[in-house]
Structure formats: C-alpha cells, structure tokens
MDAnalysis code that builds the backbone (N, CA, C; Angstrom):
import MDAnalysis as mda
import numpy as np

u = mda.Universe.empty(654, n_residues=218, atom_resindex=np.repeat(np.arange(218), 3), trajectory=True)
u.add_TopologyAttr("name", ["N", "CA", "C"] * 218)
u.add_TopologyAttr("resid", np.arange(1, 219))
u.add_TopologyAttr("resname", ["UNK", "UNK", "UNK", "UNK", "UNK", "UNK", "UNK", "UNK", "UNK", "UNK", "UNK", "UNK", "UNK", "UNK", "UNK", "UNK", "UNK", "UNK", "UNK", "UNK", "UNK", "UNK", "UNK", "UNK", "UNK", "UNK", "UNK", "UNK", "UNK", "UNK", "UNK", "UNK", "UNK", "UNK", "UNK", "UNK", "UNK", "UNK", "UNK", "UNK", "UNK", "UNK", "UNK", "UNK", "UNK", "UNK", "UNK", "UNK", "UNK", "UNK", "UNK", "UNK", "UNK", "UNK", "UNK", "UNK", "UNK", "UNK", "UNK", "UNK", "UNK", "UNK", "UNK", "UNK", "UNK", "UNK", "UNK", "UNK", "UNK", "UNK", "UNK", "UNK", "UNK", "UNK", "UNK", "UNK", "UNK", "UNK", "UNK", "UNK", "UNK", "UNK", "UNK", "UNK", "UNK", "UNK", "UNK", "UNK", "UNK", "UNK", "UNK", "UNK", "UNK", "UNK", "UNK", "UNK", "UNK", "UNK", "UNK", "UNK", "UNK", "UNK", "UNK", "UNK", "UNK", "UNK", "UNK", "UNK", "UNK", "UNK", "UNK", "UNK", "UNK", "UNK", "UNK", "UNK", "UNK", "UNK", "UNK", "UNK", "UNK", "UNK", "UNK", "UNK", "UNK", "UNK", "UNK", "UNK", "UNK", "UNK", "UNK", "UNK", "UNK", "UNK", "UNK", "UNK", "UNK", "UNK", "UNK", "UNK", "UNK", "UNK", "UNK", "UNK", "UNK", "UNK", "UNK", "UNK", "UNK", "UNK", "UNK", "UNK", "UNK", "UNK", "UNK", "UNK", "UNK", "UNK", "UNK", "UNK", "UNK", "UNK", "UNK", "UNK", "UNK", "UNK", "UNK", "UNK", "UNK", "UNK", "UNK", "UNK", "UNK", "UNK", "UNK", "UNK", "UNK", "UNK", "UNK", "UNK", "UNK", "UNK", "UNK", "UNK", "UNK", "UNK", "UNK", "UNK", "UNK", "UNK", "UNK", "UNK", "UNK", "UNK", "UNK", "UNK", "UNK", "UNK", "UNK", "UNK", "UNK", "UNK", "UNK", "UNK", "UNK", "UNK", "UNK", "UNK", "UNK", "UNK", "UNK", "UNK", "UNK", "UNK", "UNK", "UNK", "UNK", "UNK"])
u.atoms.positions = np.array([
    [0.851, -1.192, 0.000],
    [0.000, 0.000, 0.000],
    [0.883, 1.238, 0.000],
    [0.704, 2.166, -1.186],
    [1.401, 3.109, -1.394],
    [0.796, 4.764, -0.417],
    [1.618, 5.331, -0.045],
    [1.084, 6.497, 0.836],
    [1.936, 7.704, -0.336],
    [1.194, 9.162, -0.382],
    [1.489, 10.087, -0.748],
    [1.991, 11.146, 0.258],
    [2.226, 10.342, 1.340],
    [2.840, 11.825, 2.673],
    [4.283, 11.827, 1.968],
    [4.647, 13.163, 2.197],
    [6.083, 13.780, 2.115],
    [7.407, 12.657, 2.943],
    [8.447, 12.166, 1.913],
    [8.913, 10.801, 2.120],
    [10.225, 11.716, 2.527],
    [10.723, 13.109, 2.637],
    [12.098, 13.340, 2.946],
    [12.099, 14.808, 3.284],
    [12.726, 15.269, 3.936],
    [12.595, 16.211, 4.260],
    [12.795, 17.760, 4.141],
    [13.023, 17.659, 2.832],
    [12.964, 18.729, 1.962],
    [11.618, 18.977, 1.087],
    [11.131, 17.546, 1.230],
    [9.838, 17.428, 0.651],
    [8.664, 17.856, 1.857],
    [9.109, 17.574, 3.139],
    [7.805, 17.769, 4.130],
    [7.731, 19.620, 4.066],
    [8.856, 19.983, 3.334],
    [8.200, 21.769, 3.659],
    [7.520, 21.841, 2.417],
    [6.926, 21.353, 1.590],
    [6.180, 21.290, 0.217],
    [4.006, 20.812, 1.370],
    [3.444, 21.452, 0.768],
    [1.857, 21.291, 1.472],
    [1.312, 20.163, 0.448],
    [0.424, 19.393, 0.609],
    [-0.386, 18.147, 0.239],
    [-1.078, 18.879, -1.522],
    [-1.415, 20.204, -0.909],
    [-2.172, 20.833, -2.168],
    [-1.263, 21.201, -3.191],
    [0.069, 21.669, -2.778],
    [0.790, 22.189, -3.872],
    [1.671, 20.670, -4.769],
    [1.825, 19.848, -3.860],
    [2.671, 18.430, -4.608],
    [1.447, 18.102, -5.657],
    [-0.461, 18.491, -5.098],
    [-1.036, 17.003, -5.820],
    [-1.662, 18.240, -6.947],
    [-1.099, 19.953, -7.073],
    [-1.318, 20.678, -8.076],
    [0.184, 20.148, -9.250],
    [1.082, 20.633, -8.325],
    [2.293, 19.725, -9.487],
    [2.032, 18.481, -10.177],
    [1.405, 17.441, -9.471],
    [0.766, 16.381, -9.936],
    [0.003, 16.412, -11.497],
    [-0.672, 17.344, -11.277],
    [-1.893, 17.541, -11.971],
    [-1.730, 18.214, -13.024],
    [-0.892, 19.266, -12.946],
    [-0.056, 20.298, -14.100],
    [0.810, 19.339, -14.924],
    [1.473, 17.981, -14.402],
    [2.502, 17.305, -14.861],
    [1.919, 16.557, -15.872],
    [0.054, 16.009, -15.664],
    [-0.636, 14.898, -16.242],
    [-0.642, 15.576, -18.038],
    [-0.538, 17.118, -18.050],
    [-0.523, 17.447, -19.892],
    [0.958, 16.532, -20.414],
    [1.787, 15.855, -19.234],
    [2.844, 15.588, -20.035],
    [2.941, 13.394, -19.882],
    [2.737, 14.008, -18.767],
    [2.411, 12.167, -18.275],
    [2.009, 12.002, -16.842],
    [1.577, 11.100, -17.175],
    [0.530, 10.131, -15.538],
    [1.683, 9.315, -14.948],
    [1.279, 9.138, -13.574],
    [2.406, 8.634, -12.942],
    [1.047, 7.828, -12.052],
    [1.166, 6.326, -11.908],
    [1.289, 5.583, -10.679],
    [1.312, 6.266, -9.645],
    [0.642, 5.931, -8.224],
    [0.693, 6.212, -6.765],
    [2.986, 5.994, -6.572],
    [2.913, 4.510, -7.074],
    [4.168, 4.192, -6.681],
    [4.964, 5.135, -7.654],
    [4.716, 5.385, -9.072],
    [5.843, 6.205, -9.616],
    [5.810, 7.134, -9.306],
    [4.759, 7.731, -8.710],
    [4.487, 8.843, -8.075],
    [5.804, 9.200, -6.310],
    [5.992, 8.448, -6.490],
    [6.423, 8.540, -4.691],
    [7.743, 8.278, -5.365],
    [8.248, 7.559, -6.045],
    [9.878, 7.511, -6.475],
    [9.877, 9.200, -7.283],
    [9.539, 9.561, -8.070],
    [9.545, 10.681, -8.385],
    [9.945, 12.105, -7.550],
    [9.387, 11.944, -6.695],
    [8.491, 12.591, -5.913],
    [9.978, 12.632, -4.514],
    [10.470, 11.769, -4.389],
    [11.403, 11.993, -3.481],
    [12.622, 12.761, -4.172],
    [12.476, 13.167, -5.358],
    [13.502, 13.512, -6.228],
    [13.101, 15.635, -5.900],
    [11.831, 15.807, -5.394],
    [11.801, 16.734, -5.233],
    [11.957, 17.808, -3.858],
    [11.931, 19.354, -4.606],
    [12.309, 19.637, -3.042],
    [12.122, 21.744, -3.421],
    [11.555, 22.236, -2.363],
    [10.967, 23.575, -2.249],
    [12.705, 24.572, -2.727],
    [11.592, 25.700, -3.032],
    [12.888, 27.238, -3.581],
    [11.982, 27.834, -3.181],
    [12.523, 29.083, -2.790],
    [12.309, 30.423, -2.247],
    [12.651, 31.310, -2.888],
    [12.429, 32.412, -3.586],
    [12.755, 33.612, -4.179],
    [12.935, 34.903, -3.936],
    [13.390, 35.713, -3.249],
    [12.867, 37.548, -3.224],
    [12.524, 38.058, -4.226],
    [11.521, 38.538, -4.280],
    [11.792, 40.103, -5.875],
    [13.372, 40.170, -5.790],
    [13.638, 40.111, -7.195],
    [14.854, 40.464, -7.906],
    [16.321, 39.345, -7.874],
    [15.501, 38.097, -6.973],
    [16.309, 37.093, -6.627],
    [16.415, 36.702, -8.118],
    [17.710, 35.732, -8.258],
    [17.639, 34.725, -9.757],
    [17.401, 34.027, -9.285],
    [16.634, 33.146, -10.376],
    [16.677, 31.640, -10.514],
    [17.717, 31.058, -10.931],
    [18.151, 31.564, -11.978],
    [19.255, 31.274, -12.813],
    [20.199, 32.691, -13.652],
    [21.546, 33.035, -13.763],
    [21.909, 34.317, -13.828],
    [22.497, 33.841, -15.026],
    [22.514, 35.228, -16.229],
    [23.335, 34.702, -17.623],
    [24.515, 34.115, -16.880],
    [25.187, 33.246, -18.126],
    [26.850, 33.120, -17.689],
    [26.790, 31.999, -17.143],
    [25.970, 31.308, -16.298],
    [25.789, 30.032, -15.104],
    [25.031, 29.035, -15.593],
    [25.291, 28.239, -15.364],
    [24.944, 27.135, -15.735],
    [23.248, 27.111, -15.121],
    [22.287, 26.047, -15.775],
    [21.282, 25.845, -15.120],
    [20.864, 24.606, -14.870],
    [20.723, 24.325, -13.408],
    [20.571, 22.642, -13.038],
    [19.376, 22.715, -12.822],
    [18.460, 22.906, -12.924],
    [17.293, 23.170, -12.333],
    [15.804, 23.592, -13.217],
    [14.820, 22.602, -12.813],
    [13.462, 23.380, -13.408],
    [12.299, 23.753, -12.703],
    [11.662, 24.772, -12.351],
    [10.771, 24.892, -11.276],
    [9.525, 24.779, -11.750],
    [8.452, 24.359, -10.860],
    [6.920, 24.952, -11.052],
    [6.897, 26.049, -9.752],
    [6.396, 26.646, -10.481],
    [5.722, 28.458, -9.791],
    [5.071, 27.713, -8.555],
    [4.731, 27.411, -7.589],
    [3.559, 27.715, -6.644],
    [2.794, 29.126, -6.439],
    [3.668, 30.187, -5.883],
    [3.436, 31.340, -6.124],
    [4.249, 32.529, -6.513],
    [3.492, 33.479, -6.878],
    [4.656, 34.207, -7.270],
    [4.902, 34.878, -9.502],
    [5.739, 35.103, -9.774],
    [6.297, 35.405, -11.080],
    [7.189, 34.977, -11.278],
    [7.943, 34.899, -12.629],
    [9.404, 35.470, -12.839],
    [9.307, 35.643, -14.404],
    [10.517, 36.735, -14.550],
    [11.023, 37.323, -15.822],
    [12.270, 36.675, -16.573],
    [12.361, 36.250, -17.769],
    [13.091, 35.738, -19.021],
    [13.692, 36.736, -19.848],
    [14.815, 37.359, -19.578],
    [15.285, 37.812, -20.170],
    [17.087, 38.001, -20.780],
    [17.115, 38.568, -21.654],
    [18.568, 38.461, -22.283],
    [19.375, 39.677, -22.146],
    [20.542, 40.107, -22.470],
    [20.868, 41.647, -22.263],
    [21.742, 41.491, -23.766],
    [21.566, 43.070, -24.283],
    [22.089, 42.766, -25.905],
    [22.933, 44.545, -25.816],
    [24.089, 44.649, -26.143],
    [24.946, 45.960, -25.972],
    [24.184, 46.903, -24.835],
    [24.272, 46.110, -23.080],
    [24.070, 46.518, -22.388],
    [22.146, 47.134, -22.012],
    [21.499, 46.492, -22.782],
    [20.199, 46.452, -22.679],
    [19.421, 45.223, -22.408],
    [18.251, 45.248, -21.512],
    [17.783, 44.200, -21.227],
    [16.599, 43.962, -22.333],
    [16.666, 42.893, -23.048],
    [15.273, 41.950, -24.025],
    [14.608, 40.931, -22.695],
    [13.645, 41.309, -22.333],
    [12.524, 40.681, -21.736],
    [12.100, 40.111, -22.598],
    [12.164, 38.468, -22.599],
    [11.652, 37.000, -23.397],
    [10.362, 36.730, -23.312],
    [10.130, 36.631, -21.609],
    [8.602, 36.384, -21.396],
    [8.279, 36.039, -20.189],
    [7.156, 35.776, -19.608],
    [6.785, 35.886, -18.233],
    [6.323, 34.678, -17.758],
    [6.535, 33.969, -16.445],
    [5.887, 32.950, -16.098],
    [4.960, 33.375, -15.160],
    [4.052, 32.497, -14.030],
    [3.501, 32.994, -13.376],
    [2.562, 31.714, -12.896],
    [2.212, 31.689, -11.642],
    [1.820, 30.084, -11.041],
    [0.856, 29.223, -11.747],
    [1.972, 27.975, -10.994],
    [1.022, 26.582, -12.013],
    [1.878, 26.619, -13.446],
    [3.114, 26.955, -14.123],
    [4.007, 26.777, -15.038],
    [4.830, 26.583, -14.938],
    [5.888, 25.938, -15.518],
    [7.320, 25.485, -15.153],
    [8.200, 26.800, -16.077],
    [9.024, 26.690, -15.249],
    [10.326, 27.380, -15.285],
    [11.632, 26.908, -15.298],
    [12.554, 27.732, -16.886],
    [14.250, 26.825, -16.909],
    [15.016, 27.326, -18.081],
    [15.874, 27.514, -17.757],
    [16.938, 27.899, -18.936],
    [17.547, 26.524, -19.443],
    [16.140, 25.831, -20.356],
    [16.137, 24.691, -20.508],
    [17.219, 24.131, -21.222],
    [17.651, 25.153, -22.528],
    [18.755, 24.652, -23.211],
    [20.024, 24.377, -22.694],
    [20.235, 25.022, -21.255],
    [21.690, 24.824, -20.068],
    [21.315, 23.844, -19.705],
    [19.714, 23.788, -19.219],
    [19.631, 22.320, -18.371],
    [20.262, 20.943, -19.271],
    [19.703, 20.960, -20.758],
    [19.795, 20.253, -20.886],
    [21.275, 19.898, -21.453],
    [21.970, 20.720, -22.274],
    [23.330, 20.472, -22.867],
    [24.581, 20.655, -21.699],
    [23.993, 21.500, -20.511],
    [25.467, 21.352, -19.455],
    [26.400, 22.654, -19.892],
    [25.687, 23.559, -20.984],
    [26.373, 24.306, -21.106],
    [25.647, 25.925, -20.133],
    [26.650, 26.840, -19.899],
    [26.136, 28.172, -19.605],
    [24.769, 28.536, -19.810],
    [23.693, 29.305, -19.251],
    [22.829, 29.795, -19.989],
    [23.339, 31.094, -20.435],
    [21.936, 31.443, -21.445],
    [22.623, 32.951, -21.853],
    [21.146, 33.579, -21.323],
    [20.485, 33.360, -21.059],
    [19.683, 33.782, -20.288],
    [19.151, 34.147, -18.749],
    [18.572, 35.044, -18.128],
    [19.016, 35.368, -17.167],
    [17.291, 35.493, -16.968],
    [16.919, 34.626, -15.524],
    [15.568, 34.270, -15.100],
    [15.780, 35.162, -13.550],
    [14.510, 36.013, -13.402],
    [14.540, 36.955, -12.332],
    [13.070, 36.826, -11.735],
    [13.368, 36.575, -10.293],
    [11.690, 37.109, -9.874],
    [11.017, 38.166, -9.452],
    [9.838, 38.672, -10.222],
    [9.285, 39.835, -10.162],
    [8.487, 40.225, -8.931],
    [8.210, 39.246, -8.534],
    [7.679, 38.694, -7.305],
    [8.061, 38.158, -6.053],
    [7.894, 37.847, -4.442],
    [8.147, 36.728, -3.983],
    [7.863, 35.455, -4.634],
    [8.606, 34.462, -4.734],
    [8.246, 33.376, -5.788],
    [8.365, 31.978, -5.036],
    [7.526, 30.936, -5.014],
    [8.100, 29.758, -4.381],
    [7.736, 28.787, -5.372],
    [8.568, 27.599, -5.054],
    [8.557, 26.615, -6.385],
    [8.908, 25.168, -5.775],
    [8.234, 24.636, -6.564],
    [8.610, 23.232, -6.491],
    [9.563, 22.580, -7.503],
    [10.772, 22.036, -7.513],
    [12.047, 21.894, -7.896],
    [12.592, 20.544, -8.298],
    [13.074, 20.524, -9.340],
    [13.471, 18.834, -9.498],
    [15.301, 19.596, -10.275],
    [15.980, 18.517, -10.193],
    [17.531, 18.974, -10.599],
    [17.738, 18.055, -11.446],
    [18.650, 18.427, -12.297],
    [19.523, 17.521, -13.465],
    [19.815, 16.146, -12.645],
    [20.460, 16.755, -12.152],
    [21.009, 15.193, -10.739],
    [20.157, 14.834, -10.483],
    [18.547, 14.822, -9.788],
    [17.868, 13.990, -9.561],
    [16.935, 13.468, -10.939],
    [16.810, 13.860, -12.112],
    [16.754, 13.516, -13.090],
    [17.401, 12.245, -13.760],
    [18.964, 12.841, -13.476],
    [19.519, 11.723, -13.880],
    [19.312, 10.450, -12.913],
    [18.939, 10.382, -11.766],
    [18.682, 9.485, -10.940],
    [17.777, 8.667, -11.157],
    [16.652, 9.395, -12.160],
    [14.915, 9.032, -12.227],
    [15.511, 8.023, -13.671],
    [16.762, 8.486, -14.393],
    [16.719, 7.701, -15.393],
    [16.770, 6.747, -15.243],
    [18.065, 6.245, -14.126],
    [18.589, 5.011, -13.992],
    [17.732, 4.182, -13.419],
    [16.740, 4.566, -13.090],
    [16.135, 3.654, -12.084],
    [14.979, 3.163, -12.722],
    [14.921, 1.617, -12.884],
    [14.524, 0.658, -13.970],
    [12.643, 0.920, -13.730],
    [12.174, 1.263, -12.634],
    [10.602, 1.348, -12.195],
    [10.031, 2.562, -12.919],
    [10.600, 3.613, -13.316],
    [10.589, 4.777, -13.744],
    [10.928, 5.309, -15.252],
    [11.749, 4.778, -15.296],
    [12.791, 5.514, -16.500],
    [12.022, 5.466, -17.589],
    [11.179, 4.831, -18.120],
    [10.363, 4.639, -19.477],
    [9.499, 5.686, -19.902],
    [9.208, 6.298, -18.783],
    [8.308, 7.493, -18.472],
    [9.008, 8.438, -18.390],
    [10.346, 8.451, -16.964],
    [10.887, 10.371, -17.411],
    [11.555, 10.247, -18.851],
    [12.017, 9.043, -19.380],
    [12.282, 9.626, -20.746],
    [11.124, 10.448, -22.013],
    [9.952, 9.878, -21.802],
    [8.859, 10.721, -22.084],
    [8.599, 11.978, -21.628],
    [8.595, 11.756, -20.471],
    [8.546, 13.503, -20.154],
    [9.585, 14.275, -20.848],
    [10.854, 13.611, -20.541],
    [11.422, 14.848, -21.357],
    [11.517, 15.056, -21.927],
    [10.900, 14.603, -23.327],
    [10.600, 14.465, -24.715],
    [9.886, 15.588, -24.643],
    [8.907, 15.296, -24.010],
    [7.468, 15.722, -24.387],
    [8.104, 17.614, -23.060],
    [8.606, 17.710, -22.408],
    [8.770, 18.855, -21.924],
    [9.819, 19.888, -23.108],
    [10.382, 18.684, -23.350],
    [11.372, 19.878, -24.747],
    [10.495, 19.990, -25.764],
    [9.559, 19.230, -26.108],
    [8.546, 20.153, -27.517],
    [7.581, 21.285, -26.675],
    [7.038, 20.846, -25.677],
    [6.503, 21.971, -25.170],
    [7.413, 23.206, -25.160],
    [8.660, 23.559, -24.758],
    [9.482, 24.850, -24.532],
    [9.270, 24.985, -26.082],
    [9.831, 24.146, -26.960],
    [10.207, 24.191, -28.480],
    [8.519, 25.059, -28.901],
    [7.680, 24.625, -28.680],
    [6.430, 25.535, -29.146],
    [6.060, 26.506, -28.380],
    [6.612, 26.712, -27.257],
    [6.343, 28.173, -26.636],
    [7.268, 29.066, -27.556],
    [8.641, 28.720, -27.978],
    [9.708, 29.550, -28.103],
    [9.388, 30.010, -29.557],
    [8.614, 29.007, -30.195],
    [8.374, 29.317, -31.834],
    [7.033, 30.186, -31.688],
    [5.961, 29.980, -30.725],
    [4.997, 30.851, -30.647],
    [5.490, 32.371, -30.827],
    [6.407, 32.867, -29.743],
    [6.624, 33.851, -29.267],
    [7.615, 34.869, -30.736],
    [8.352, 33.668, -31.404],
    [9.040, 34.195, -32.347],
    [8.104, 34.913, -33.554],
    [7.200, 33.809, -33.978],
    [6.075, 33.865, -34.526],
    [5.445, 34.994, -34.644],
    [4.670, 35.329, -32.898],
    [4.165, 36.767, -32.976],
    [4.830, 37.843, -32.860],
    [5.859, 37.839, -32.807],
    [7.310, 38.869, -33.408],
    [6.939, 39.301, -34.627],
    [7.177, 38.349, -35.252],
    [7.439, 38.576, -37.188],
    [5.675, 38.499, -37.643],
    [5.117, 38.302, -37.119],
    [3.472, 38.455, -37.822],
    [2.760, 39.637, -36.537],
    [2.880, 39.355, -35.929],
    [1.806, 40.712, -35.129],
    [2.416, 41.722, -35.069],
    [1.685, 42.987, -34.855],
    [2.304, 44.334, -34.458],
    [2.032, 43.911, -33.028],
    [2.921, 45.060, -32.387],
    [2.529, 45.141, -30.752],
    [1.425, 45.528, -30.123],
    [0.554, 46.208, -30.644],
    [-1.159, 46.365, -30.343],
    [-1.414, 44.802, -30.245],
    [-1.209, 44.130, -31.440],
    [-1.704, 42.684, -31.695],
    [-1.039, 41.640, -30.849],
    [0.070, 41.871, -29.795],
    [0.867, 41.215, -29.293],
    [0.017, 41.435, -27.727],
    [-0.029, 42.699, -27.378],
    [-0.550, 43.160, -26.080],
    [-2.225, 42.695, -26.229],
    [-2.957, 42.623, -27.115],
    [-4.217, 42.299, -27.373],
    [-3.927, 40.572, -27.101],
    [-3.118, 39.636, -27.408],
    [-3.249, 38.562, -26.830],
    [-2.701, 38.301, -25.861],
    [-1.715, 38.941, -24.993],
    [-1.374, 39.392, -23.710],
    [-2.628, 39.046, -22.562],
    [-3.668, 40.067, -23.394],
    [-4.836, 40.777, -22.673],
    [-6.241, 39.392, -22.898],
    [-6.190, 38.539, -23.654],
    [-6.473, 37.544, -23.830],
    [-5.954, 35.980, -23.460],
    [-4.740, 36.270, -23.149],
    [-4.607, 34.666, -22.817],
    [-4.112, 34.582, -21.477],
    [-4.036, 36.282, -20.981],
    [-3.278, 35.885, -19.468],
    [-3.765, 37.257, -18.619],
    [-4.322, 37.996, -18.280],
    [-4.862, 38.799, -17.758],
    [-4.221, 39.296, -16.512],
    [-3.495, 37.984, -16.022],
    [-2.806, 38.281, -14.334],
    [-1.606, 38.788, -15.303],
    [-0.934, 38.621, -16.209],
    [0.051, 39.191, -16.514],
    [-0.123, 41.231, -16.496],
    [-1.175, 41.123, -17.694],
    [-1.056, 42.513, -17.683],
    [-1.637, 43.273, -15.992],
    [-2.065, 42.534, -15.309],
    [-2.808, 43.201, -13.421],
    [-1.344, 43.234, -12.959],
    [-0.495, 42.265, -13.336],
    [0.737, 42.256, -12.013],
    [2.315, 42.323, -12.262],
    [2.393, 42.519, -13.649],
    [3.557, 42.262, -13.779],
    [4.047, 44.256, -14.449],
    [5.204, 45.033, -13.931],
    [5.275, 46.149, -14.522],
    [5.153, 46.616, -15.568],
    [4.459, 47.691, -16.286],
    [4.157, 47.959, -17.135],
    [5.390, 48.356, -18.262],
    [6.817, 49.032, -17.487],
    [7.790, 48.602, -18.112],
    [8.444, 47.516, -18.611],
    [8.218, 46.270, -17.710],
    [8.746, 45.035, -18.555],
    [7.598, 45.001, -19.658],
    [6.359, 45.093, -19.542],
    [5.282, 44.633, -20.374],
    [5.908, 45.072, -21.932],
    [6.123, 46.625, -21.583],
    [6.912, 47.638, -22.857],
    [7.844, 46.915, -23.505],
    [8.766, 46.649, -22.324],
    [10.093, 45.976, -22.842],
    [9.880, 44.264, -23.595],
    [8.732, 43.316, -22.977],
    [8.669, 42.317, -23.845],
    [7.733, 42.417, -25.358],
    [6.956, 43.854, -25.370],
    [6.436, 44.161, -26.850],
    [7.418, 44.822, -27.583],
    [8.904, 45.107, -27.172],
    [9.559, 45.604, -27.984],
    [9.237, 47.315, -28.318],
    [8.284, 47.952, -27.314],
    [7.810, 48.763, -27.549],
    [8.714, 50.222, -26.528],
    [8.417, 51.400, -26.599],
    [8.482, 52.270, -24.968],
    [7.105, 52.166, -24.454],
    [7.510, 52.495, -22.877],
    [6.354, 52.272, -21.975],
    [5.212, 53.824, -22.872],
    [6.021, 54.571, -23.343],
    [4.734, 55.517, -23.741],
    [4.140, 55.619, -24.864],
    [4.549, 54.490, -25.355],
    [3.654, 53.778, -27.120],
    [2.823, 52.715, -26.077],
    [2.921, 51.958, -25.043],
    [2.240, 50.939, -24.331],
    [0.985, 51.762, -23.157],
    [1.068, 52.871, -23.261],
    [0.271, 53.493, -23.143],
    [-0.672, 54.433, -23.703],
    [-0.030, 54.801, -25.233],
    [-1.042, 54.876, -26.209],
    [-1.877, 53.842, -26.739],
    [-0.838, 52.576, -26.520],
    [-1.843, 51.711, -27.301],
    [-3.248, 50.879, -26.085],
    [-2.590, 51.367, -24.518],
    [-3.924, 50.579, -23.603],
    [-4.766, 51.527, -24.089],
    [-4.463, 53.397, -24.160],
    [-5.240, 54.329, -24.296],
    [-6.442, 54.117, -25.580],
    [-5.769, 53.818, -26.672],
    [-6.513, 53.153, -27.333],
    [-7.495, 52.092, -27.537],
    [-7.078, 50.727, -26.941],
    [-7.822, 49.849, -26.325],
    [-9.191, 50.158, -25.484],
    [-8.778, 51.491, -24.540],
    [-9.782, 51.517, -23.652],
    [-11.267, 52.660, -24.171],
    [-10.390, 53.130, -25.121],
    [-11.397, 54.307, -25.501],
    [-12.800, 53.668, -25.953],
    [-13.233, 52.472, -26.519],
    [-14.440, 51.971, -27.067],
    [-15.107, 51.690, -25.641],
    [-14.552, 50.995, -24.426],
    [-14.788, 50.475, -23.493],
    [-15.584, 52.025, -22.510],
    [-14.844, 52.653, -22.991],
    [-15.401, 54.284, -22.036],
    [-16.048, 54.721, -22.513],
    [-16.160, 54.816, -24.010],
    [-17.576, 55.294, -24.448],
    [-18.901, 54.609, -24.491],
    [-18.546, 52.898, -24.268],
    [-19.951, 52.131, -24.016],
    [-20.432, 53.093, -22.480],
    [-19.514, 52.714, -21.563],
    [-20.241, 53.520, -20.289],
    [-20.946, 54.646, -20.188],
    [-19.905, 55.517, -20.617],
    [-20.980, 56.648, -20.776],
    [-22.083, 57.272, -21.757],
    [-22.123, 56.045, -22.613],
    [-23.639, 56.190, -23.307],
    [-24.313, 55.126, -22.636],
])
C-alpha cells in the first residue's frame, strides 16, 4: 500500500495541495502511478525567491526546473548593455533555462523574480537518478521528450508573434490569454517584452480603452 505523505525532508516543507497541483499540471505531459508517483516525488524539493532574486543568472549554468507555486518570474537576455525581456511565467508553469539544463552548457539567459516566488524543484542530478532507475525511467524519458517540444512551441509561438503581429496585436493577446500578466507584472517590462516604450504601451492601452469608455458613458 502506497502512501502520498512527504517521504524526505525537503519534501515535508512542500503542502499536500501544492505536490497534488504539481501532480496535476505534470498529467498534460504524463501520468504517474501512486508508486511512480512517490519515487519521483522523493527527487523533489521547495525554492524560495525575493523580488529580484535569480533563478538562474546569464553566464551560469542551469541545473534546475521549477513549477511556480506562487509568485512570477522574468526571461530575459541583455544585448549591448540592454535588457530583451523574453517572457513571463507565473503560477502553475514550469520554469528553466532549458537549453543549459539540458546540454550542461552556460545559460545565456538570465531568469529573475518579479515577485516573492516559491517553487517546487526537481535537478539535473535527480533527473539523472529518475533515469537510472529501472521502475521509472520509461516514463521520465517521455517527459522529457514531451517537456522539450513543449518549450520548443512556446519559443516558436513567441518568435512567430514577433514577425506576424504588431505590438497592439501582441498586447491584445497578452490581454487575452493571461490577464494576471497585464494586473501584475510592470508595465515597463510589459513595454520591454512588446519591444515597444512604456509611452507607445500606453497609447496603445489608451486606445484599447477608448471603445470600453464610451460604451459607459452612453
């Protein structure tokens, strides 16, 4: 008889609700057994963040992939001393400067939290652990299949609406597919990931809102 209580003690500071939300966020990639569930599962272990803490800093390597519990964080690059804001996470999504995780090389990307941030955490090393181990391994090799096409179609999305949308059309699905983004995250990064200034990102909410103000007051 398999039990789901916290098996180690990096795991007992993780709550019942946030392991069986990781659970559940994990099932778009694969289902796990009670028992694969608990070998897995000892592989994990809580992060803490401040506003402005890294996750991961350009230059450094990245061992690590998080799910948000709570909190943000910012994706970004720096190009002749300027910061390119990539894109935003925000709870219930995983987080990683996946291409370090996975090749062992540097990232060139630099992951920041905008927020207090807490996360639930799995490492290269305990990864590689999940491989070797004959009860398991058939599956995290799936996952990580299936977690690198997921990044692979976020990263082509985002390129995508680069080269086909204007930034009205970029902030208009902003404003459609994520709403806590545009409530919580600064309106300067917002600028900075449309490629825009914050005072074109305010002509263009200004715009946005003007149909919305004239329903009211007629």
């Amino acid at each position: 008889m398999f039990t789901l209580e916290p098996i180690n003690s990096e795991l007992e500071k993780l709550s019942h609700l946030h392991l069986s939300l990781f659970r559940d966020f994990l099932k778009k990639f694969i289902s796990f057994t009670d028992e694969e569930w608990i070998i897995f599962a000892e592989q994990l272990y809580s992060r803490n963040l401040k506003k402005k803490d890294y996750f991961v800093e350009a230059g450094n390597l990245c061992t690590e992939v998080g799910f948000i519990i709570q909190g943000s964080l910012r994706c970004f690059n720096i190009k002749e001393g300027a910061e390119i804001t990539d894109y935003f996470c925000l709870e219930n999504d995983m987080i990683s400067a996946y291409k370090s995780f996975l090749t062992g090389t540097p990232s060139s990307t630099s992951i920041e939290a905008i927020e207090n941030t807490s996360l639930i955490i799995f490492s290269k090393a305990g990864l590689d652990k999940l491989l070797a181990n004959e009860h398991i391994n058939y599956k995290i090799e799936r996952f990580g299949r299936l977690v690198a096409e997921y990044y692979l179609i976020c990263y082509e999305d985002r390129v995508t609406s680069f080269v086909m949308q204007s930034p009205e059309e970029r902030y208009l699905s902003l404003l459609k597919d994520n709403r806590n983004i545009i409530r919580r995250i600064p309106q300067h990064y917002i600028a900075n990931f449309l490629g825009i200034t914050p005072v074109s990102l305010s002509r263009i909410r200004k715009r946005i809102m003007e149909p919305v103000n004239q329903i009211r007051v007629s």
